[in-house]
LOLUM-864657 format. One record per residue: residue number from 0; x, y, z of N, C-alpha, C in turn. Coordinates in nm, 3 decimals, decimal comma, m for minus. Atoms other than C-alpha are relative to their C-alpha. Layout:
! LOLUM-864657
(r NUM (X Y Z) (X Y Z) (X Y Z))
...
***
This chain:
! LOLUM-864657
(r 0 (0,082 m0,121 0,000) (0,000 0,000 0,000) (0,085 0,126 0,000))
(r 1 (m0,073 m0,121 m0,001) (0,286 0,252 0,083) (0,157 m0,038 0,001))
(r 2 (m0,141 0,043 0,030) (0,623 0,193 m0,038) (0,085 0,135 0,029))
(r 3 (m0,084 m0,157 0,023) (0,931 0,435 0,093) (0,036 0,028 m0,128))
(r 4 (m0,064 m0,064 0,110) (1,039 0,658 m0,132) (0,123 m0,029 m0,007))
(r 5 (m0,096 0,048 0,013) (1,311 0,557 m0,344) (0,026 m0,136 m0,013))
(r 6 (m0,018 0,093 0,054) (1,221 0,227 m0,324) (0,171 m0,076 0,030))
(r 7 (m0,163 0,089 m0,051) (1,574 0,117 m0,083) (0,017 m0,109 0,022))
(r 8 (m0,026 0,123 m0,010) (1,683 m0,210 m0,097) (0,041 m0,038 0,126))
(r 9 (m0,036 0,063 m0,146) (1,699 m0,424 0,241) (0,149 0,016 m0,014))
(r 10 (m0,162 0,010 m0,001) (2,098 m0,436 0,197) (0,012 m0,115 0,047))
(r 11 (0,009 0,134 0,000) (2,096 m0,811 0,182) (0,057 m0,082 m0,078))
(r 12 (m0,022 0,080 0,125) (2,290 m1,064 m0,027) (m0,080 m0,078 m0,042))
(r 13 (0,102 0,131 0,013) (2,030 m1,342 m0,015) (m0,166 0,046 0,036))
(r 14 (0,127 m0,018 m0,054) (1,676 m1,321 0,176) (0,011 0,096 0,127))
(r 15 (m0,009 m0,119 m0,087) (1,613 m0,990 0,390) (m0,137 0,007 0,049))
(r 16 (0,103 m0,034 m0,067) (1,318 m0,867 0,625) (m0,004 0,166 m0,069))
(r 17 (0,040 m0,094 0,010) (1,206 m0,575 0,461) (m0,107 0,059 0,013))
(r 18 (0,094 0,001 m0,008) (0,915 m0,471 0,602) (0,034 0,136 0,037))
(r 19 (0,026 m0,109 m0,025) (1,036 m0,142 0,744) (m0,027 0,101 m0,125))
(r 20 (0,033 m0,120 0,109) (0,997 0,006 0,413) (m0,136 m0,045 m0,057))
(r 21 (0,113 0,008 0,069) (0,657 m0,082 0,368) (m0,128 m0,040 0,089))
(r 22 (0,089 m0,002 m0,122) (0,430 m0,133 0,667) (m0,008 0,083 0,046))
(r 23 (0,074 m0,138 m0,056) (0,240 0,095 0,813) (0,078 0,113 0,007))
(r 24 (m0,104 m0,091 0,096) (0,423 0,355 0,630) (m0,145 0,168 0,087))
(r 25 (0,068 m0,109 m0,096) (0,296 0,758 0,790) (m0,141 0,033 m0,080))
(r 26 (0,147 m0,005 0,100) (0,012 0,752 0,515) (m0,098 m0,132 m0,009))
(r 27 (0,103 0,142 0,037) (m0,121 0,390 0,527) (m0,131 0,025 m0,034))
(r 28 (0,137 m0,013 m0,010) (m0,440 0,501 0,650) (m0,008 0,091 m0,039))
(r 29 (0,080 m0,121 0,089) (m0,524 0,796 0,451) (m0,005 m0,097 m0,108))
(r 30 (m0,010 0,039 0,117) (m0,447 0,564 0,163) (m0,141 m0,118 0,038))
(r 31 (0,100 0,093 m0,028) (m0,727 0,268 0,302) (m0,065 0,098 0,052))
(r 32 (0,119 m0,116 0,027) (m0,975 0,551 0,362) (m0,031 m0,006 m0,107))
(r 33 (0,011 m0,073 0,170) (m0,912 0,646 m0,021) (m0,036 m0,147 m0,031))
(r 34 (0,030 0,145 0,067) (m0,944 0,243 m0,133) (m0,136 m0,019 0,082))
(r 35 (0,084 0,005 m0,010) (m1,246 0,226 0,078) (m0,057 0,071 m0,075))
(r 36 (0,129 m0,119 0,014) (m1,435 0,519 0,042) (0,027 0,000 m0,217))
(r 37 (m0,031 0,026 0,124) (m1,340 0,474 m0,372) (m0,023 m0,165 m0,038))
(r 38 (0,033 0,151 0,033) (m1,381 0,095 m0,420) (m0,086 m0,031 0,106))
(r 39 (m0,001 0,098 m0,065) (m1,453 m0,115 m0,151) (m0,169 0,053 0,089))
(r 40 (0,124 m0,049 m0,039) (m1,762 0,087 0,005) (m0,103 0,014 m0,112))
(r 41 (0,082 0,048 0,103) (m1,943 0,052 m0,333) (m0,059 m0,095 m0,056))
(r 42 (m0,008 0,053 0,031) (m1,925 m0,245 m0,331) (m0,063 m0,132 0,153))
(r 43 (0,035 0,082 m0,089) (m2,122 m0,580 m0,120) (0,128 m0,106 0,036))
(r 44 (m0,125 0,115 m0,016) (m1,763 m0,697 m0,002) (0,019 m0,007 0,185))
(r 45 (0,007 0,014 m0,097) (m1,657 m0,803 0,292) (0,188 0,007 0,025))
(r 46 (m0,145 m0,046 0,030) (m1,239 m0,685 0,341) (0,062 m0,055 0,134))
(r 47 (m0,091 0,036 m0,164) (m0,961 m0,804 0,614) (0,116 0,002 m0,080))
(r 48 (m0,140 m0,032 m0,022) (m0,650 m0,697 0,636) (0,133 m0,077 0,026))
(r 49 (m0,121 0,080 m0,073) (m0,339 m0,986 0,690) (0,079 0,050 0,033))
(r 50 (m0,136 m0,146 m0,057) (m0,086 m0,775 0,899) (0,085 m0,127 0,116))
(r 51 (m0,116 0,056 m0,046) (0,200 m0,992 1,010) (0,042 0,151 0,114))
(r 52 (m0,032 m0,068 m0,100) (0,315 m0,786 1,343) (m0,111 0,141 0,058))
(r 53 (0,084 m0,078 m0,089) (m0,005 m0,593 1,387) (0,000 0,007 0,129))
(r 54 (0,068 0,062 m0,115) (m0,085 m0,533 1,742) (m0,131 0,076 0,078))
(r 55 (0,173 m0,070 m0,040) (m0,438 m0,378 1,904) (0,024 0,111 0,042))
(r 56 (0,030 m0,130 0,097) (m0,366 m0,102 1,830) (0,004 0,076 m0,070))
(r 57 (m0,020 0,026 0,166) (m0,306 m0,109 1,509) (m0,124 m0,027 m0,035))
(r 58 (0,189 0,098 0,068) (m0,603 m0,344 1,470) (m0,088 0,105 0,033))
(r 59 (0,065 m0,086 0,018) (m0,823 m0,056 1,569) (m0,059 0,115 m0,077))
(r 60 (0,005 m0,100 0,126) (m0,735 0,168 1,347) (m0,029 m0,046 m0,140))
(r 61 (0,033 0,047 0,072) (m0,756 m0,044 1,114) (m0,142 m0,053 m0,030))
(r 62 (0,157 0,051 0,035) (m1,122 m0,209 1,178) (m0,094 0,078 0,081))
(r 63 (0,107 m0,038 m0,093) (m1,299 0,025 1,427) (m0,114 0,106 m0,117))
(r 64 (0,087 m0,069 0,120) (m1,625 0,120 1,212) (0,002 0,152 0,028))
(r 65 (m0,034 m0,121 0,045) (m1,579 0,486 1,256) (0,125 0,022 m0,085))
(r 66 (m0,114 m0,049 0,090) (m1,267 0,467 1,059) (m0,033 m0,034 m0,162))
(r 67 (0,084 m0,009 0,124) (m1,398 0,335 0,762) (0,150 m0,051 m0,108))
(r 68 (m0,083 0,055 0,112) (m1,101 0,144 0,631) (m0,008 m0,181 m0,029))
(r 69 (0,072 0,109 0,070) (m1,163 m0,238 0,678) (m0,099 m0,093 0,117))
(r 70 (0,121 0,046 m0,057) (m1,403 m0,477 0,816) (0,070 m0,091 0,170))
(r 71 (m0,059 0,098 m0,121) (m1,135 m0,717 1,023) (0,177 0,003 m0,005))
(r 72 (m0,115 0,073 m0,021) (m0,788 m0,813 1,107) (0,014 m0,131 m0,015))
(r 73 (m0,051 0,236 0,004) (m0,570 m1,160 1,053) (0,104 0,071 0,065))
(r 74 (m0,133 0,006 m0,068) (m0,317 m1,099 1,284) (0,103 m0,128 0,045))
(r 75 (m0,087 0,123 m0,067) (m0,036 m1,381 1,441) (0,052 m0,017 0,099))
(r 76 (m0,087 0,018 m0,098) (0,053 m1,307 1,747) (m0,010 m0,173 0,086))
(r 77 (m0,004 0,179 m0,042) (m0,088 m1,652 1,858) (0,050 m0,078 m0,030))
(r 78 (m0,096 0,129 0,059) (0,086 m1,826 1,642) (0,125 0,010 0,003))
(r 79 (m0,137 0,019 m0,058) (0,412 m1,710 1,776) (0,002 m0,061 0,147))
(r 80 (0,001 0,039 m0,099) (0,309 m1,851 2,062) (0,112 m0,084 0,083))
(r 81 (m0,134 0,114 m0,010) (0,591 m2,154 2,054) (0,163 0,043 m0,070))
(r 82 (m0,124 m0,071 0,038) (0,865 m1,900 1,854) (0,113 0,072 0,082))
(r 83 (m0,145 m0,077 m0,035) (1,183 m1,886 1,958) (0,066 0,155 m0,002))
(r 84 (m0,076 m0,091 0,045) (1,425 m1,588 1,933) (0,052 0,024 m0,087))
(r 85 (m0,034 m0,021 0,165) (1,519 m1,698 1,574) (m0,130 0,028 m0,068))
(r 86 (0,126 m0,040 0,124) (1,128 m1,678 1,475) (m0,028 m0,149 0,003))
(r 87 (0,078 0,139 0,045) (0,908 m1,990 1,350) (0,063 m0,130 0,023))
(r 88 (m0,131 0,098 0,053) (1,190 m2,212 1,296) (0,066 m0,021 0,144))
(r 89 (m0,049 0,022 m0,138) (1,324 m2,179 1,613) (m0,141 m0,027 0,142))
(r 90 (0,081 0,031 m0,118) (1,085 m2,365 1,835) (m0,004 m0,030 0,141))
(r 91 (m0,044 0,016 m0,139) (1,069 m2,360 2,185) (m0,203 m0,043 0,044))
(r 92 (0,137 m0,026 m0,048) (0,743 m2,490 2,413) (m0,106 0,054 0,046))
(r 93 (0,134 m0,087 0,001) (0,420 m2,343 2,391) (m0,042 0,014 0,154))
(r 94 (0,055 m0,044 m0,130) (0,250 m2,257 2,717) (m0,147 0,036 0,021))
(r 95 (0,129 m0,082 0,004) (m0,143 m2,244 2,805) (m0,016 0,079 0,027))
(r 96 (0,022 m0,122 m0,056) (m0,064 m1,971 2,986) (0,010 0,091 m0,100))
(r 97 (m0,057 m0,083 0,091) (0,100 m1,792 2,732) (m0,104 0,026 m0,123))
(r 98 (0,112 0,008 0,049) (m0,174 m1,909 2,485) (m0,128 0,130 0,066))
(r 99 (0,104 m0,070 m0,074) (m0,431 m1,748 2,735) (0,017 0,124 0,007))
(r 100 (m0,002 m0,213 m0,007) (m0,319 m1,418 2,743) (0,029 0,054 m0,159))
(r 101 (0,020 m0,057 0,134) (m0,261 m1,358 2,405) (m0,148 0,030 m0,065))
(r 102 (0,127 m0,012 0,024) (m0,622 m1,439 2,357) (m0,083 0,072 0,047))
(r 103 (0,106 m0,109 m0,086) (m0,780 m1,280 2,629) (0,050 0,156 0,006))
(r 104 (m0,047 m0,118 0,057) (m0,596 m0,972 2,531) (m0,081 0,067 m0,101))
(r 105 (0,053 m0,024 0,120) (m0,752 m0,954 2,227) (m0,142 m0,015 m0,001))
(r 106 (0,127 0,016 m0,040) (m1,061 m1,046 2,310) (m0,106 0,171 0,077))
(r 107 (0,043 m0,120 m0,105) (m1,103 m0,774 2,615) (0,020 0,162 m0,127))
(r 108 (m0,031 m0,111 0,029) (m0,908 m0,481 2,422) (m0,095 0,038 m0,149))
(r 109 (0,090 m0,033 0,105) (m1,142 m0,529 2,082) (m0,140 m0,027 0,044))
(r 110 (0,143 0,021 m0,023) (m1,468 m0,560 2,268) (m0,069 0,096 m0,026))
(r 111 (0,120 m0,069 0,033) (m1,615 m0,240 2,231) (0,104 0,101 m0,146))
(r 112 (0,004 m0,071 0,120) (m1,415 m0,121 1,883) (0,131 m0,099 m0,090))
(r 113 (m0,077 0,082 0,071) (m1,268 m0,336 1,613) (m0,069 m0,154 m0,014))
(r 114 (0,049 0,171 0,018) (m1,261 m0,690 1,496) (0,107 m0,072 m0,040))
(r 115 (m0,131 0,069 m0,028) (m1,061 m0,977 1,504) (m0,045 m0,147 m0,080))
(r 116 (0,029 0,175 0,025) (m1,015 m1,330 1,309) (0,032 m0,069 0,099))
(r 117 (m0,006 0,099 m0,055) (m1,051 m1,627 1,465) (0,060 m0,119 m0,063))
(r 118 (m0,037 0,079 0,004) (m0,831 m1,900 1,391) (0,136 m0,084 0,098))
(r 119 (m0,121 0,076 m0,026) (m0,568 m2,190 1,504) (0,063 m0,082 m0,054))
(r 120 (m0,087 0,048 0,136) (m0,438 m2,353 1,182) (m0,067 0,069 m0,145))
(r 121 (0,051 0,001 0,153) (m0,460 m2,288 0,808) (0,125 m0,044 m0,043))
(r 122 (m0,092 0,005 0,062) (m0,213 m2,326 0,539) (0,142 0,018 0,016))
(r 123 (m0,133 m0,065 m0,033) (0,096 m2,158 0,669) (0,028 m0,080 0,129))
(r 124 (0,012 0,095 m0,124) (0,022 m2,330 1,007) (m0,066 m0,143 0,028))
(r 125 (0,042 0,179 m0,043) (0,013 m2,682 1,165) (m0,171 0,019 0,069))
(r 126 (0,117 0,078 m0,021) (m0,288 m2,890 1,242) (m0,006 0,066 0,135))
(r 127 (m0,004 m0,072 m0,117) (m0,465 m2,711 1,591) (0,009 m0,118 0,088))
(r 128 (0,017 0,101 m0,141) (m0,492 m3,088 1,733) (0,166 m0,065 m0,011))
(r 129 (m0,135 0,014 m0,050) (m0,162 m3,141 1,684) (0,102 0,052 0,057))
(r 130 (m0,052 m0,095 m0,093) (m0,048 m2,853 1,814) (m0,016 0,049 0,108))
(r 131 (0,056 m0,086 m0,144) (m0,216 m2,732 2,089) (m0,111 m0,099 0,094))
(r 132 (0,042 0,099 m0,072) (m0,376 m3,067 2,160) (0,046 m0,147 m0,024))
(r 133 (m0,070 0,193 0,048) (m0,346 m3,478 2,132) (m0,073 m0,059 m0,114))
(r 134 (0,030 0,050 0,058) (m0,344 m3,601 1,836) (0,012 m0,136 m0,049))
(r 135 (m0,054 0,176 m0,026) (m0,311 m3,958 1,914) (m0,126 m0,074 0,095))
(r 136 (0,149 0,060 m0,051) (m0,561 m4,090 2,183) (m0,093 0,061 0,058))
(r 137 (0,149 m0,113 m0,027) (m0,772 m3,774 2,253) (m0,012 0,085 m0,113))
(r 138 (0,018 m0,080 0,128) (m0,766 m3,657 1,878) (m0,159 0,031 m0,023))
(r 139 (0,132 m0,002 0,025) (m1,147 m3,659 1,906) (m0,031 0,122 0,118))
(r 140 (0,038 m0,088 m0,135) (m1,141 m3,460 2,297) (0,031 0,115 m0,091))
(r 141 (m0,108 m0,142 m0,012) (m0,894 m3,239 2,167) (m0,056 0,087 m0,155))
(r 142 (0,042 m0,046 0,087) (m1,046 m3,151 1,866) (m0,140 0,060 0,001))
(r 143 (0,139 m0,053 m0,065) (m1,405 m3,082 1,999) (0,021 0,094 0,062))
(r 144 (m0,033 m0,087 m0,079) (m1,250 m2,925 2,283) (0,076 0,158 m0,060))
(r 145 (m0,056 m0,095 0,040) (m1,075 m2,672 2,070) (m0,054 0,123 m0,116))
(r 146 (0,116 m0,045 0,108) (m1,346 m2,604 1,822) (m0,120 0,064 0,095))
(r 147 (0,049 m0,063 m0,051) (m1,541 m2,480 2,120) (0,036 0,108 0,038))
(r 148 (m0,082 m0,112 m0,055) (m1,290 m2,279 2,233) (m0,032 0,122 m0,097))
(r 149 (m0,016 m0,129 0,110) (m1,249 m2,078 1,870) (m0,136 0,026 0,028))
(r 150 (0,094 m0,068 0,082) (m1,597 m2,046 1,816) (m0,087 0,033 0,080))
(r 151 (0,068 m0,074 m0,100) (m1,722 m1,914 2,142) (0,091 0,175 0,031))
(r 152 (m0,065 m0,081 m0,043) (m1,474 m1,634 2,092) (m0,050 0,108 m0,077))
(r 153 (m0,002 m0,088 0,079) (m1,567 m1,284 1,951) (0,065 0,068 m0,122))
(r 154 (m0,047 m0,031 0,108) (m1,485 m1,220 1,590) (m0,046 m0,096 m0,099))
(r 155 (0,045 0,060 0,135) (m1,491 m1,392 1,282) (0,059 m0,109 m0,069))
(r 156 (m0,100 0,137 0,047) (m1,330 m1,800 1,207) (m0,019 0,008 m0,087))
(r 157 (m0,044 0,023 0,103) (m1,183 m1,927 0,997) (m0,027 m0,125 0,010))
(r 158 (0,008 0,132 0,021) (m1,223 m2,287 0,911) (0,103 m0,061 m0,102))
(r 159 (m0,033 0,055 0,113) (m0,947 m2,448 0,738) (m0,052 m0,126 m0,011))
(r 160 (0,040 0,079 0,041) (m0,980 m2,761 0,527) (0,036 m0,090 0,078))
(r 161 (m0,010 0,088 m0,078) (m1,032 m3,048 0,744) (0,020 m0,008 0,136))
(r 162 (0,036 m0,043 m0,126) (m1,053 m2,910 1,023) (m0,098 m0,055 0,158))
(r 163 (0,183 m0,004 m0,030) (m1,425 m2,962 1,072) (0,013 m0,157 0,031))
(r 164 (m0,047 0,118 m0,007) (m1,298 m3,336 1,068) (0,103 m0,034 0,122))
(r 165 (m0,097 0,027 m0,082) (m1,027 m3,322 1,364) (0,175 m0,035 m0,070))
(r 166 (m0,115 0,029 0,024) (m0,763 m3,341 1,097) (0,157 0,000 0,091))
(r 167 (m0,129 m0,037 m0,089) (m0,405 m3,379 1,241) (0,145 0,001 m0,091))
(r 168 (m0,088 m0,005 0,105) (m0,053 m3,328 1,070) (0,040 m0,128 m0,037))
(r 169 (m0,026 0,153 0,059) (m0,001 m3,625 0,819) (0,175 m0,040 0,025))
(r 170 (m0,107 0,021 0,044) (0,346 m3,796 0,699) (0,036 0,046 m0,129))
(r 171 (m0,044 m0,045 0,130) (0,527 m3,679 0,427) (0,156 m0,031 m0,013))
(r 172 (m0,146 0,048 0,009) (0,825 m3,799 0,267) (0,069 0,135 m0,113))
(r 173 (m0,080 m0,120 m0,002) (1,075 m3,474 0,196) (0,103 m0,054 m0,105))
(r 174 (m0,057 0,039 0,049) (1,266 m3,560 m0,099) (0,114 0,115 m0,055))
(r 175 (m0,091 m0,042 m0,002) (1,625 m3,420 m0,144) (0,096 m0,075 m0,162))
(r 176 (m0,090 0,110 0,077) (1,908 m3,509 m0,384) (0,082 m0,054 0,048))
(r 177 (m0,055 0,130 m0,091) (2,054 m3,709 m0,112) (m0,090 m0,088 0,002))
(r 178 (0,074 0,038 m0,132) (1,815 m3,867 0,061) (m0,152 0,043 m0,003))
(r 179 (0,134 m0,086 m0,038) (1,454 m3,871 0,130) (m0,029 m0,102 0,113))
(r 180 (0,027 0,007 m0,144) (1,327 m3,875 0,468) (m0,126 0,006 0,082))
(r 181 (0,086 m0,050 m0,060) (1,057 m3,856 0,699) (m0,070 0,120 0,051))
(r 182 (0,002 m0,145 m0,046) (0,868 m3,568 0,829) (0,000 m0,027 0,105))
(r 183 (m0,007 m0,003 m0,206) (0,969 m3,667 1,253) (0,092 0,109 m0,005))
(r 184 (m0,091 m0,065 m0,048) (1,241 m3,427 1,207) (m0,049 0,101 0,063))
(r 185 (0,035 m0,120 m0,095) (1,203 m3,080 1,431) (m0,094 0,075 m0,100))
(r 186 (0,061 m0,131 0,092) (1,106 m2,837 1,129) (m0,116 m0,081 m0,070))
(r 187 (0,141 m0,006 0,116) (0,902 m3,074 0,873) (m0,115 0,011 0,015))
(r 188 (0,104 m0,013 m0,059) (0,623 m3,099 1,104) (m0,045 0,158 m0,022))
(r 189 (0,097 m0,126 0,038) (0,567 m2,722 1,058) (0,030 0,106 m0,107))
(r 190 (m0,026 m0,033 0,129) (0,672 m2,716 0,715) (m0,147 0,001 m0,061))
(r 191 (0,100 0,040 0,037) (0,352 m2,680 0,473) (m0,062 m0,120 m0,081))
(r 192 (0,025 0,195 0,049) (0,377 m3,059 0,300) (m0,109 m0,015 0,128))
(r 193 (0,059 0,137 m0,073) (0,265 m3,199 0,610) (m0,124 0,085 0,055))
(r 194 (0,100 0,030 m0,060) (m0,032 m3,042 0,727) (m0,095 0,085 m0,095))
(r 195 (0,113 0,012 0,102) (m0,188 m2,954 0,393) (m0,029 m0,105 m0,066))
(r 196 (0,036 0,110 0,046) (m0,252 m3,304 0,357) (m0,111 m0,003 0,104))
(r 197 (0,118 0,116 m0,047) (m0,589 m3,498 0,423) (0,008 m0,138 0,011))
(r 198 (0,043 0,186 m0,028) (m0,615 m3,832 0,579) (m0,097 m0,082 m0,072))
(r 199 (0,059 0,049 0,097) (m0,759 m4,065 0,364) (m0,006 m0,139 0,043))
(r 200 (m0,043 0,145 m0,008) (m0,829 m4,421 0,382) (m0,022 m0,079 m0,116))
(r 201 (m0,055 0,119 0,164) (m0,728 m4,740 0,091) (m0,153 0,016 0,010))
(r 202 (0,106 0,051 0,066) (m1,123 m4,747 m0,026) (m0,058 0,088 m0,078))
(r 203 (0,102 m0,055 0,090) (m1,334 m4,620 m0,265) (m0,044 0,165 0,005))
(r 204 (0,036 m0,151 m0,012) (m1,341 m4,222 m0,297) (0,068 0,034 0,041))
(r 205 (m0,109 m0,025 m0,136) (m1,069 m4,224 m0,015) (m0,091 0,043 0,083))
(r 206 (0,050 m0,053 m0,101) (m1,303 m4,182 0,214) (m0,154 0,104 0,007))
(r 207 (0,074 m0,166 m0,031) (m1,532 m3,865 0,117) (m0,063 m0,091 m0,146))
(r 208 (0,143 0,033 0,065) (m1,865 m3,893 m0,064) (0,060 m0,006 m0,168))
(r 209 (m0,040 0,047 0,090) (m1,893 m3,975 m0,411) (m0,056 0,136 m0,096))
(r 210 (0,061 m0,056 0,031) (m1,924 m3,710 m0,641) (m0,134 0,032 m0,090))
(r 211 (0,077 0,012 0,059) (m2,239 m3,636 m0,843) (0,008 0,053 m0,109))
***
């Protein structure tokens, strides 16, 4: 939406974080005013924002209906929940506590202005019963139990695919030009191979209805 001027290169040989030149830049929001109030308010849409390092209050400005720029937030702070000091990749153990206040943060501070998604996996992220519950001999508790959780919470879920099912992160074999391997190692598990797969079983359809 707002690129510095000049257009400066991270100063990087390889892969760089450049976000300071382009996040919430001193005009953002005059500029999502102008894309509303010009598109997006003409129109029967429904708009959200994905903001990697948003935090509430940011998200306000961004969704509180007197501002008039969008309808919701996707933020992540939850899903750094288990991130190390290197980031994603560097995993360290999660914490309900830690869980719990991120949520009830967000919860309390957007109650009377703003809006907030609701999720605990999609695409980018692991399975929620494998993560944040058992996906082995309470894959059924833990998956009920967690689907109550999201969807007693104020805002707006998400449902990824298979979800709705208790999916959990599959196997996947990681093929190299050495070597191909399992996904037990530390990272493949929350690589995206393994938990944009669906469980399936050897019969007829794999499982899921037949189409018409």
């Amino acid at each position: 939406m707002e690129m510095k001027p000049g257009l400066p290169s991270a100063e990087a040989d390889r892969y760089a974080w450049g976000g300071e030149y382009f996040i919430d830049g001193p005009r953002i929001h005059e500029f999502m005013r102008e894309m509303n109030r010009e598109v997006l308010s003409q129109r029967e849409v429904m708009t959200v924002g994905e903001m990697p390092g948003v935090g509430v209050k940011e998200a306000k400005l961004y969704t509180a209906d007197d501002r008039k720029e969008l309808n919701m937030v996707f933020q992540f702070e939850h899903m750094d929940v288990d991130s190390g000091p290197g980031g994603k990749w560097d995993v360290k153990p999660w914490t309900l506590d830690g869980l719990r206040t991120i949520m009830h943060k967000w919860q309390v501070d957007l109650a009377e202005s703003g809006w907030n998604s609701l999720y605990l996996n999609n695409h980018d992220q692991p399975r929620m019963v494998s993560r944040f519950g058992d996906d082995g001999v309470y894959r059924k508790q833990s998956a009920k139990m967690l689907a109550t959780f999201l969807h007693t919470l104020k805002g707006t879920p998400y449902i990824y695919q298979g979800e709705e099912l208790g999916m959990f992160i599959g196997h996947v074999f990681i093929a190299t030009p050495l070597r191909a391997r399992r996904s037990d190692a530390l990272l493949v598990p929350l690589s995206r191979q393994s938990f944009r797969l669906l469980q399936r079983r050897q019969r007829r359809n794999g499982s899921f209805a037949r189409v018409l």
